[in-house]
N, C-alpha and C positions, 0 to 999 in steps of 0.2 A: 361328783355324783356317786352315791354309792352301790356299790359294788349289789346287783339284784331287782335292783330297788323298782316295783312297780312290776317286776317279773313274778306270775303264780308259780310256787312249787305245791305240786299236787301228789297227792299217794293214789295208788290203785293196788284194786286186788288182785293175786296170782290167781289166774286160772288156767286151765288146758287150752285155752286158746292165746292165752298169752305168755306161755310159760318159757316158750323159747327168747325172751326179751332179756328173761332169768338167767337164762343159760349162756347167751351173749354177754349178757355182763360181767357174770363170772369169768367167763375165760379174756377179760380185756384184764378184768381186777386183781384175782386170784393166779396163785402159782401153781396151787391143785386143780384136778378135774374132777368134780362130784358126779358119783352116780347116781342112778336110777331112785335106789331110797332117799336120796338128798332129796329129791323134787316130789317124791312121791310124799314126803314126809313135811314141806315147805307147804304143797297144796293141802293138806291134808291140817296145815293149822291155822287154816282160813286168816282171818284179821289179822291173825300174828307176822303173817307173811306179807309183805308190799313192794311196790315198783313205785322208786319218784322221779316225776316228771317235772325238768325246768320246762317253764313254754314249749309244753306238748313235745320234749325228746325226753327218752329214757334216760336217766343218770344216774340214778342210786336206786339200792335195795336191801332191804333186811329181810333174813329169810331163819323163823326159829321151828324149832321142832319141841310139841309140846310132852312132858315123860311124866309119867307117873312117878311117884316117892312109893316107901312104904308106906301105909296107914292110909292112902288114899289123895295125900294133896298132889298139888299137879306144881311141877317146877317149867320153867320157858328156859331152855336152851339155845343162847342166839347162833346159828352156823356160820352166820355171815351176815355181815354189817357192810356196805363197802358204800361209795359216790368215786365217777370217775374225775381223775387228777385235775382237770380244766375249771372242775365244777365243786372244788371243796371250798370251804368257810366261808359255803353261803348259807349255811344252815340247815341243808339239806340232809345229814347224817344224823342231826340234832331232832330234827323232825320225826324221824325214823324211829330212832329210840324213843324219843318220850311218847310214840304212837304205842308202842309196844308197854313201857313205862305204866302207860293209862292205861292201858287193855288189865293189868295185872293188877292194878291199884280195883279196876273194879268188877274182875272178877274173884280176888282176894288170893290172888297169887302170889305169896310170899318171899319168891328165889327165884332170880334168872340170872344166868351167868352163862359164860362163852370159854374159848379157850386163845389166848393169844403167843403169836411166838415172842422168844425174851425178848429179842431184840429190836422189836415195834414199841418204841417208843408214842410215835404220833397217835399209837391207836392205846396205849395203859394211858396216857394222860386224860385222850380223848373220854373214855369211862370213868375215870375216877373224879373227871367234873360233874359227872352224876350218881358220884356215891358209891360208884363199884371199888371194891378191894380186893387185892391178890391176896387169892386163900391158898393155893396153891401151888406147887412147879410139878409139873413133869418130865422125865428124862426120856427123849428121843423120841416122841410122841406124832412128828412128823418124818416121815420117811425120804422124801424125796425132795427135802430143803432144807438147807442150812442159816441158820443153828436149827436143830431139831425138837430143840427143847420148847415147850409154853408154858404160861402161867393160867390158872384158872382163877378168870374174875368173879367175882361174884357180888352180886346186890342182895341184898335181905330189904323186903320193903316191908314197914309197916303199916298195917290193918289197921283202919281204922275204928274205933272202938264199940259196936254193937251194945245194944243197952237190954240191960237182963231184965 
């Protein structure tokens, strides 16, 4: 039997009433502690932000922050991607992303990228089965975990072609 099968995984949206679900999860997932602007900035990018639910528990979240470029386009910063350990490769991380994936495709969002430490492997592989590439390194870019270093992934997605 596999592994999910006949189990709903559901997305929902961040909001102030459910924000601390975000926060809980973070601190099971993450080795950092996000402040104030992390969640004020996670709410504040409506769709972009979600909580997944295996059969009605909390398990995963992606939580991006939306930036402006020069010239006006808007790029998606992911902060945080994560699903807890009991509850990976069932798709649920996958989900995640290409909810965000679509959100960009059809809002004509051409760049979203995160920052990962070097040494996460599970999670560079995890992106670059959806086209993400390391454009990046940074030197000591985390403070308070070793190694300190990350790389910055990055997606360019293509637009699709508009007719003049």
């Amino acid at each position: 039997m596999g592994a999910g099968r006949g189990v709903s995984i559901s997305l929902d949206g961040v909001r102030d009433k459910n924000v601390m679900q975000l926060k809980k999860l973070n601190t099971a997932l993450f080795p950092v502690r996000y402040n104030d602007k992390y969640y004020a900035d996670a709410l504040a990018s409506g769709e972009f932000t979600k909580l997944a639910y295996y059969s009605d528990i909390c398990v995963g979240s992606i939580a991006c922050r939306l930036e402006k470029k020069e010239g006006g386009a808007v790029r998606v910063y992911i902060m945080t991607l994560g699903v807890l350990a009991p509850y990976r490769g069932l798709g649920i991380g996958t989900k995640l992303l290409n909810h965000v994936l679509d959100l960009c495709s059809k809002q004509n969002i051409a760049e979203i990228y995160l920052h990962v430490q070097t040494n996460n492997e599970d999670a560079i592989n995890f992106y670059k089965k959806f086209g993400f590439e390391i454009t990046d390194t940074i030197q000591n870019y985390y403070t308070n975990i070793t190694p300190p270093d990350c790389y910055v992934v990055t997606k360019y997605i293509s637009q699709p072609q508009t007719k003049k």
